[in-house]
N, C-alpha and C positions, 0 to 999 in steps of 0.2 A: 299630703301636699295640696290637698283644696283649701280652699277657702268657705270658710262655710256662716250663711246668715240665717240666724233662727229666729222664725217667725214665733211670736210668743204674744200671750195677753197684757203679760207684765213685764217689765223692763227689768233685767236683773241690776244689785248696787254697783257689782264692779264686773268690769268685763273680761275674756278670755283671750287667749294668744291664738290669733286665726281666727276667732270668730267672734263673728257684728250681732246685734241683736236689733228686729224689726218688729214694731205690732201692727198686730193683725185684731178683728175683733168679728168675729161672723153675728152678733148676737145685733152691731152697730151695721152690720155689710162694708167695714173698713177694713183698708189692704193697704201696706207702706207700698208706695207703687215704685219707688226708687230699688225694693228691694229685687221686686219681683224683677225690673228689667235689667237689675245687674247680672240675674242669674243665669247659668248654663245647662242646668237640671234641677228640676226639683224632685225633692223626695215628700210625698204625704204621709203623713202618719200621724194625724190629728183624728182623735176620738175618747171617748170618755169610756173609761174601764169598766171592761163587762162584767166582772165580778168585784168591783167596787163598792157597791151597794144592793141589796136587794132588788129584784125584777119587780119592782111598781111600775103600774101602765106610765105614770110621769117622767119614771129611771129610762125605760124602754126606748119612751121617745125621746129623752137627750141623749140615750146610745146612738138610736138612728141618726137625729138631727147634725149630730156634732161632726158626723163624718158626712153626711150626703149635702148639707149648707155649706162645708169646709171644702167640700168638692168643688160645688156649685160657685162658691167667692174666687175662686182661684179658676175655674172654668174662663168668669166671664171679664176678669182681669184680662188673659188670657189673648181674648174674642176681642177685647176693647180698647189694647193698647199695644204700640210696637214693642216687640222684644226680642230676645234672642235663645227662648228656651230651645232645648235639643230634644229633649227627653222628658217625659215623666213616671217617677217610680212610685205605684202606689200602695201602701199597706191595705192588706183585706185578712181571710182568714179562714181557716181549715174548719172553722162554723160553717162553711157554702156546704158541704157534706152533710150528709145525716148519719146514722149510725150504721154500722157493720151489719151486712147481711153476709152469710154462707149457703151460695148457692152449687149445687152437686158436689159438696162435700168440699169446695177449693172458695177458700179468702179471697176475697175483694179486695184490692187496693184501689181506691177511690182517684179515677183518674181528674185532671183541667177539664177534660170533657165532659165529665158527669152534670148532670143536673143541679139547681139549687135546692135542695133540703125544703120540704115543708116547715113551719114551725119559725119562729122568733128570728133566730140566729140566720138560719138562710136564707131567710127574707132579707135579713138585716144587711147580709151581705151582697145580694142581688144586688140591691139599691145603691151600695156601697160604691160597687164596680162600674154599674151602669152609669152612676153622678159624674164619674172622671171622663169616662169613655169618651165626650164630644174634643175631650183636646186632641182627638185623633182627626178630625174635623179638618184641625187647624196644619194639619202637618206635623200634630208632633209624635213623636215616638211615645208608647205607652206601654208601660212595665208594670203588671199587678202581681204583688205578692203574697199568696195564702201562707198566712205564717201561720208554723203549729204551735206547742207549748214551748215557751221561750226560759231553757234554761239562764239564768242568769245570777251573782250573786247581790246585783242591786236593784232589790225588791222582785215583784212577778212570781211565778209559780213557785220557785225552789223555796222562798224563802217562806210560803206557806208550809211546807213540805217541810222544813227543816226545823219547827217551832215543838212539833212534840218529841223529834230526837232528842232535841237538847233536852229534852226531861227524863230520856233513856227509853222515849216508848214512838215504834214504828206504826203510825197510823195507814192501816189500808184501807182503801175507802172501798166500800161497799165489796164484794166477792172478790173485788184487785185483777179479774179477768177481764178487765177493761182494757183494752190498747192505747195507750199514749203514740201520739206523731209528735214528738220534740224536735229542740232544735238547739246549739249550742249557741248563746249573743254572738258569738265570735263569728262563726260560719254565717248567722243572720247576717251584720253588716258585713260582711265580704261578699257576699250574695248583691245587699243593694248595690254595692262598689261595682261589681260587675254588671248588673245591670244597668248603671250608667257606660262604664267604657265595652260595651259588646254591645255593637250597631245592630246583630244580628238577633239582638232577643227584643219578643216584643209579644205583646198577649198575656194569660197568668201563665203563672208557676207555684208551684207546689214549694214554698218553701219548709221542709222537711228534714231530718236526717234522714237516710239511708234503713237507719235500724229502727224501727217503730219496736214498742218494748209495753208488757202490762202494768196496770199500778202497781201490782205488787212486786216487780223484779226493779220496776224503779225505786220504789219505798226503802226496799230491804238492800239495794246497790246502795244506795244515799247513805242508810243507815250504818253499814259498814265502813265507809268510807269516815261518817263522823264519830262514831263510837267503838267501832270494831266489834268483838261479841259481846257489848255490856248494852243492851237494848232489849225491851221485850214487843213482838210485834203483834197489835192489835187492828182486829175488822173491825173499823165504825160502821156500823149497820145503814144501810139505806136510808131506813125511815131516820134516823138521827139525821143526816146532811140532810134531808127534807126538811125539817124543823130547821135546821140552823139558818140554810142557805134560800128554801124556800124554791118557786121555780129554774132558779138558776143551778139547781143539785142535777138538773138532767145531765146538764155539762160536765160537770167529774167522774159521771156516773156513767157518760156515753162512751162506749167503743169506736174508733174513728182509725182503720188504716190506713194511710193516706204514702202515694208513690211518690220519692222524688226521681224518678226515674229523666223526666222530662228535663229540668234544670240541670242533670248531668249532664245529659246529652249536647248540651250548650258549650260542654267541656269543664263545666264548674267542681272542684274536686273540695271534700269536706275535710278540713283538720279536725271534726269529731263526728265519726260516722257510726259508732257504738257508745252506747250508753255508760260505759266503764270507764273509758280514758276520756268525757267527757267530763263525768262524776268527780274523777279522778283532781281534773286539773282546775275544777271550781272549787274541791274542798282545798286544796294546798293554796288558791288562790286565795279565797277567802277566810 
């Protein structure tokens, strides 16, 4: 039932039913200013993929850049001109974390409160959050979202995950005792949906499932799901994703529990709160 205007670099050829298309250009510091004050909330989710190319110091800082300028053009739009935002919902990411520690024998679930991470990614996301924060400034509501790994069937982690099933062989990456925080697309945008109509949320949130799960009970779920028992499942060994992936191997490689305990409590309830009937409804989906 919204109306929705997507801010883009490029204009697409033909348009959609319900939705306008506006550019935007951070690289020019240009903003369709018509779009920004038709709007009622925005959602950010501008950034350049962290595992899209190799971690070069150049890659690095168009990860940063792209989200903390994208922050910053839309800030001072913002500051500059009347409007009527209500809200703003912002993508961030379960990188603020660092890796699982076990202390007196009892898991961590890495709370909102926790600290940012030493290292690249928590850095990255420090800055991330910190870039939007002044529209609170202005009165508006601010909603950040640490997304985890983003089950989906169009494109994003699964469909890496899914490239050596189809050949009949389950890739676990490194010892596969690493913990995945996922999350199902579906429950992600019902998540942002509620963080626009819930007056009452405001701060981060953990956006997570319920059930955090290791690479390798996700590997061998997935695998089942697409092959049943005609699959063999293989350890790619550490040092191989170091070679492939280079500094960014830490990432698949890290164990990261992370709570959504918080965003329930908001009364937000998951349609995939286990990894099975998630698995489940992307393989029949897709």
């Amino acid at each position: 039932g919204y109306k929705v205007i997507i801010l883009t670099r490029k204009l697409p050829a033909a348009a959609k039913e319900q939705v306008e298309y506006a550019v935007w250009d951070i690289t020019s510091n240009t903003i369709n200013l018509q779009a920004i004050q038709k709007a009622d909330y925005i959602i950010h989710l501008a950034g350049a993929g962290v595992v899209d190319k190799r971690w070069t110091d150049a890659y690095k800082k168009e990860i940063r850049n792209s989200r903390t300028q994208s922050s910053a053009l839309l800030v001072a739009t913002l500051q500059n001109n009347t409007n009527k935002v209500k809200a703003v919902i912002s993508a961030s990411a379960i990188g603020w974390y660092g890796a699982d520690a076990i202390s007196a024998g009892k898991q961590h679930h890495f709370l909102e409160t926790d600290k940012a991470a030493a290292g690249f990614l928590g850095e990255t996301c420090k800055l991330w959050e910190e870039s939007i924060e002044p529209v609170q400034q202005l009165g508006i509501r601010l909603v950040k979202l640490r997304t985890g790994i983003v089950l989906s069937n169009d494109g994003g982690a699964l469909a890496e995950f899914k490239k050596p099933i189809k050949l009949g062989i389950a890739g676990i990456l490194g010892n596969g005792k690493q913990i995945v925080s996922w999350i199902h697309i579906d429950d992600l945008c019902r998540m942002f949906i509620a963080s626009i109509e819930n007056d009452l949320m405001s701060g981060s949130y953990n956006a997570v499932a319920p059930e955090p799960v290791s690479n390798k009970t996700l590997t061998l779920e997935l695998a089942k799901k697409m092959k049943g028992k005609f699959f063999i499942p293989v350890h790619v060994p550490a040092f191989v994703l170091q070679i492939m992936l280079g500094e960014s191997s830490v990432e698949v490689l890290k164990s990261t529990t992370v709570s959504s305990e918080k965003i329930r409590q908001t009364g937000f309830t998951f349609l995939y709160p286990d990894i099975e009937n998630a698995l489940q409804q992307l393989c029949k989906k897709g």
